[in-house]
C-alpha positions in Angstrom: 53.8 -33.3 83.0 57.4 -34.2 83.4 59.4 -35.8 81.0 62.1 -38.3 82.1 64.3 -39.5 79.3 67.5 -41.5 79.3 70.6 -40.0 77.5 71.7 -43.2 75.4 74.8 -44.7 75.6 77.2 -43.1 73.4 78.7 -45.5 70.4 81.9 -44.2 68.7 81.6 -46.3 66.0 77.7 -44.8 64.8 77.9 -41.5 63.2 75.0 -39.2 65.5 72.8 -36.7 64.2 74.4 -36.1 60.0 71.2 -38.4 58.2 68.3 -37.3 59.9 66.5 -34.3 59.7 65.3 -32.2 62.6 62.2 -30.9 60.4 61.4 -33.1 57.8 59.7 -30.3 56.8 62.0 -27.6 56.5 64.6 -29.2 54.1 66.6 -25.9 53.5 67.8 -26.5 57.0 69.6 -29.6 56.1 71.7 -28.3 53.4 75.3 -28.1 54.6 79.0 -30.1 53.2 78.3 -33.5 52.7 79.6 -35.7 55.7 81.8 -37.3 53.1 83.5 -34.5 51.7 87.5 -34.7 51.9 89.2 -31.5 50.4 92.5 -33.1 50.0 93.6 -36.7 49.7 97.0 -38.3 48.6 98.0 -42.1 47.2 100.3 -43.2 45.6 101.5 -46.6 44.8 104.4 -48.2 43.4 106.3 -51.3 42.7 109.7 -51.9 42.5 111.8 -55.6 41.0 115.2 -55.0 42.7 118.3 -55.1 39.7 119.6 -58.1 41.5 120.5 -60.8 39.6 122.8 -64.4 40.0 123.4 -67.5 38.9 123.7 -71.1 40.2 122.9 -71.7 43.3 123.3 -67.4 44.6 120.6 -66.8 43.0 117.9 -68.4 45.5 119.1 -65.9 48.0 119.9 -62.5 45.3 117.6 -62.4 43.0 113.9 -62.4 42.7 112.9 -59.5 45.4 110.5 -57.0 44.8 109.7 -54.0 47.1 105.9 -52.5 46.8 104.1 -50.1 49.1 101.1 -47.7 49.2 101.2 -44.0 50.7 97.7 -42.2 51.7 97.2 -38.7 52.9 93.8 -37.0 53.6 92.0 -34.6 55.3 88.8 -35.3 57.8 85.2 -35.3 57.1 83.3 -33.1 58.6 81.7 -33.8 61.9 77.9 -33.5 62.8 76.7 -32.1 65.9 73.5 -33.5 67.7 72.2 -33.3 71.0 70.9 -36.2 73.7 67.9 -36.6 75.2 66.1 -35.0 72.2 64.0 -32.9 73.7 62.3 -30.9 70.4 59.3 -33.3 70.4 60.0 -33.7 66.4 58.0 -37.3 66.2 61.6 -38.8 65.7 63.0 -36.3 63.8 67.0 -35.8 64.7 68.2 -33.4 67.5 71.0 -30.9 66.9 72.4 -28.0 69.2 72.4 -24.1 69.3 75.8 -22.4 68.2 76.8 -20.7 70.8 77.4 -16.8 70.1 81.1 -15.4 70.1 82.4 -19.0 70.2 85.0 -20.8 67.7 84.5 -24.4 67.8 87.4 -24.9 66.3 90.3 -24.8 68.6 94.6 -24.0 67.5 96.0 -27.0 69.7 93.5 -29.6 70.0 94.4 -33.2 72.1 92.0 -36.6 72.3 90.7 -35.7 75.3 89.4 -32.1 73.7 89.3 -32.0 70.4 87.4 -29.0 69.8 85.4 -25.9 71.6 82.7 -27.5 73.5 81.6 -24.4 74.8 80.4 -23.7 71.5 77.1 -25.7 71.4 74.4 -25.3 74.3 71.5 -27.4 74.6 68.3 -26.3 72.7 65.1 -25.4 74.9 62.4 -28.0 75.2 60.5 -28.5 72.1 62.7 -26.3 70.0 65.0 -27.1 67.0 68.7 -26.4 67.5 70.5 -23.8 64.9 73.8 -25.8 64.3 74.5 -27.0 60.8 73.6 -30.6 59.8 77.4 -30.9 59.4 80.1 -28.0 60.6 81.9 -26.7 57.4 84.9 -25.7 59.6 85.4 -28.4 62.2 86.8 -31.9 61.0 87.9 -35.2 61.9 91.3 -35.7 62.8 93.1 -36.8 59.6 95.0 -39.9 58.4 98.1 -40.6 56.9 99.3 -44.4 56.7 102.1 -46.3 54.9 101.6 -49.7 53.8 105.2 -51.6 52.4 105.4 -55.6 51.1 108.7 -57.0 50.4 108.3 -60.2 48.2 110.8 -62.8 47.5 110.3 -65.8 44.6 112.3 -69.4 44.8 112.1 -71.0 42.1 112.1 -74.5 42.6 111.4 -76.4 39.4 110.9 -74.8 35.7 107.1 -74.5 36.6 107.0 -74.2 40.5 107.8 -71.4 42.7 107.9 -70.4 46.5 106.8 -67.5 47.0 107.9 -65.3 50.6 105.7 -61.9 51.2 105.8 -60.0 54.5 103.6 -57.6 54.6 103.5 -53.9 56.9 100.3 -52.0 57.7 101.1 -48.1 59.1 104.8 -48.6 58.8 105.5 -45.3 60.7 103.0 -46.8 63.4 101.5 -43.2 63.5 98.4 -42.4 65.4 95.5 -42.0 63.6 92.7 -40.8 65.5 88.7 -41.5 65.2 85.9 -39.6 64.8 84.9 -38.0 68.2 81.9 -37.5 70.4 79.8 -35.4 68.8 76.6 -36.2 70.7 75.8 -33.1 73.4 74.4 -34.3 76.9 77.1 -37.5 76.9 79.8 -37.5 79.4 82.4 -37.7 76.6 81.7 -35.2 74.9 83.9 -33.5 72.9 86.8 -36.6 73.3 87.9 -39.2 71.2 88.3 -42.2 72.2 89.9 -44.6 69.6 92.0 -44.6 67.1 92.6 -47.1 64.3 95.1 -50.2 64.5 99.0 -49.4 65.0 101.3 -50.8 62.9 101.0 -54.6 61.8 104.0 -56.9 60.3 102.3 -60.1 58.9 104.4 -62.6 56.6 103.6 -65.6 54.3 104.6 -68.3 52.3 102.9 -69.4 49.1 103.5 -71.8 46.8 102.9 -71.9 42.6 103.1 -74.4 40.1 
């Protein structure tokens, strides 16, 4: 009998292969680092009135400003391997591939377009269950770091109402922060990633209190 199945179309936004269990029952085989698991993370957040201060008519232009921002570092999660078509006949059970021997996934210098050892993982025989972790312990994500700043600016107009002015920067820096990669074996992007979250965005506003 010959099989004929279609290797999906590959979706970077749906996580492959780190839910489902190739043997539902063989549990053991599933325990690995939670896909959620970040060893390090950074915020911090602050707010700042600037010492500026005027009277008469100076002080629509001097005082009132106030500079806030939030700074986050982290690590990535861990990624989870699986393989396309599944081939192990598990009666929808998930699909993952064979380490390979002798190889590193992780690699010293790693760009979008290879973001890690591919030649690590081969293709499990037909109606076999692949030996790669439900989630690799050593091989992450790539990791984010973003600056978020708000400058705010208050006019008062009348003893009760204000005009408020608040422009607002995503990602200051406007560094690159890369997504999740392919992680599905058998797709022709395997191994790449192939977005990244937004660049840097400057909105502004006006608001008005009373």
């Amino acid at each position: 009998m010959t099989e004929i199945s279609a290797v999906p179309a590959y979706n970077p936004f749906v996580e492959y292969g780190s839910l489902r269990a190739q043997d539902n029952y063989l549990r053991s085989a599933e325990r690995s680092v939670s896909q959620f698991d970040r060893t390090k993370r950074f915020m911090a957040a602050w707010v700042y009135e600037l010492p500026f201060r005027a009277t008469g008519p100076a002080r629509f232009l001097i005082s009132g400003w106030e500079l806030s921002g939030m700074l986050e570092v982290m690590d990535g999660t861990p990624l989870a391997m699986s393989a396309a078509p599944n081939r192990s006949n598990s009666l929808g059970g998930g699909s993952r591939p064979n380490r390979a021997p002798g190889q590193d996934p992780v690699l010293e210098n790693w760009t979008p377009q290879r973001a890690f050892n591919t030649a690590a993982y081969l293709a499990p025989e037909p109606f076999t269950l692949g030996n790669a972790s439900r989630t690799e312990p050593k091989l992450r994500a790539p990791g984010w770091a973003t600056l978020d700043a708000s400058i705010l600016k208050s006019f008062p107009l009348r003893e009760r109402v204000r005009l408020e002015f608040r422009a607002e920067a995503y990602n200051l820096a406007n560094r690159t922060n890369f997504q999740r990669p392919n992680t599905v074996l058998g797709t022709p992007q395997f191994g790449q990633i192939l977005l990244a979250w937004p660049s840097r965005t400057i909105q502004g506003g006006l608001k008005l209190v009373w």
